[in-house]
Residue, then its C-alpha position, 0 to 999 in steps of 0.5 A: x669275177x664270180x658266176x652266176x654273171x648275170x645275177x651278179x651283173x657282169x652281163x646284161x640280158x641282151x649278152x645273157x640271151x645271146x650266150x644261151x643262144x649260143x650254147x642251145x646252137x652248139x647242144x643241137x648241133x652235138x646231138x645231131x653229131x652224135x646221131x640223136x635226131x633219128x627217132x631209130x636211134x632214140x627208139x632203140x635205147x628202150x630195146x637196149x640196143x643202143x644206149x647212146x642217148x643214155x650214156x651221152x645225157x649222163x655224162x652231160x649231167x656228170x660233166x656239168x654237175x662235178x663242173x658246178x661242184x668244183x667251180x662252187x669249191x674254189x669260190x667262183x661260183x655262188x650256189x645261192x644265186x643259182x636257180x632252182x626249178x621248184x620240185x613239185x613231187x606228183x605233178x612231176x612224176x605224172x609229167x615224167x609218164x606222159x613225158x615218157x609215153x610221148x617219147x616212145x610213142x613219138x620217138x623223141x623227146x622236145x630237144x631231138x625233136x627240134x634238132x629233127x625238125x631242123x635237118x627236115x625230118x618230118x616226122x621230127x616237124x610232126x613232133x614239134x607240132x605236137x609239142x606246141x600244140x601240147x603246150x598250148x592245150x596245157x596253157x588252156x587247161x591250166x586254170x582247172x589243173x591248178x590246185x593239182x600243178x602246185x601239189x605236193x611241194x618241196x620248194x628247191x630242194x637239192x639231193x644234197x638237202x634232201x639226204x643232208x649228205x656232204x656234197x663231195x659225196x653225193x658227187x662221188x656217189x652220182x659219178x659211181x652210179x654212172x660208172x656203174x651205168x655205163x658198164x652196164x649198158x655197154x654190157x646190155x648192148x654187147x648182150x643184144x648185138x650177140x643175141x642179133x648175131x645168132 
């Protein structure tokens, strides 16, 4: 039995959207375990403070990424029926900077902020309001944002496709990079903690 199942037709929608249902209950309940519904601990990972947020959402991107490679190696997974979102290279960088500025204004990105909302937080409950009704401002304006959402396309393109590089090696060179990222945040921490200390 080969993945995607449900590509492949081994589950049916109705299992599909209950696995996914699964899976974004067991990603809540991990993130609010690891202390990412407090808008205080996402803020301080951009004053270099704590850089959980960081080191936990690397890691989730390595874990999955080297899972995906090696399950595509040995034949049980086929990368062709795996969906990719479209890249689209100035409607997502501008996306990636409202993103951003809603994060520190705010505090939490959509994912922490539903995970907030849910222990009652209220200003995680002001966040998801503020998502939802982000959401739906864009649905309205869409028709005049059109030409502009659909800019600059590079269909789905890999990072392997893009640098035509083996995929062991852009594997290897991710996993190096997140080393390389997590030595230094744990650095950056340590040099804050003591800055604190004096």
């Amino acid at each position: 039995m080969n993945g995607p199942f449900y590509e492949n037709g081994w589950i049916g929608e109705e299992a599909s959207l209950l696995i996914a249902l699964i899976i974004g209950l067991a990603f809540g309940f991990f993130l609010e375990r690891a202390g990412l519904g407090s808008a205080r601990k996402l803020a301080a990972q951009f004053y270099g403070s704590d850089l959980t947020v960081f080191k936990m959402m690397f890691t989730a991107i390595i874990t999955a990424m080297i899972g995906v490679y090696w399950l595509s190696w040995f034949g049980l997974l086929n990368l062709e029926l795996v969906y990719l979102t479209p890249t689209y290279v100035m409607p997502q960088i501008i996306g990636g900077l409202v993103f951003g500025i809603g994060f520190i204004v705010g505090g939490y990105c959509p994912g922490t902020s539903c995970v907030a909302s849910a222990t009652g937080s209220i200003d995680g409950i002001v966040n998801v309001v503020g998502l939802l009704l982000g959401i739906l401002l864009f649905g309205e304006l869409y028709p005049y944002l059109e030409t502009f959402y659909n800019s600059t396309p590079l269909g789905q393109t890999t990072m392997v496709q893009y640098f035509e590089l083996p995929a062991g090696l852009m594997v290897f060179i991710l996993v190096m990079v997140a080393l390389g990222g997590f030595w230094l945040s744990e650095k950056l921490e340590a040099l804050n903690a003591s800055n604190e200390g004096e």
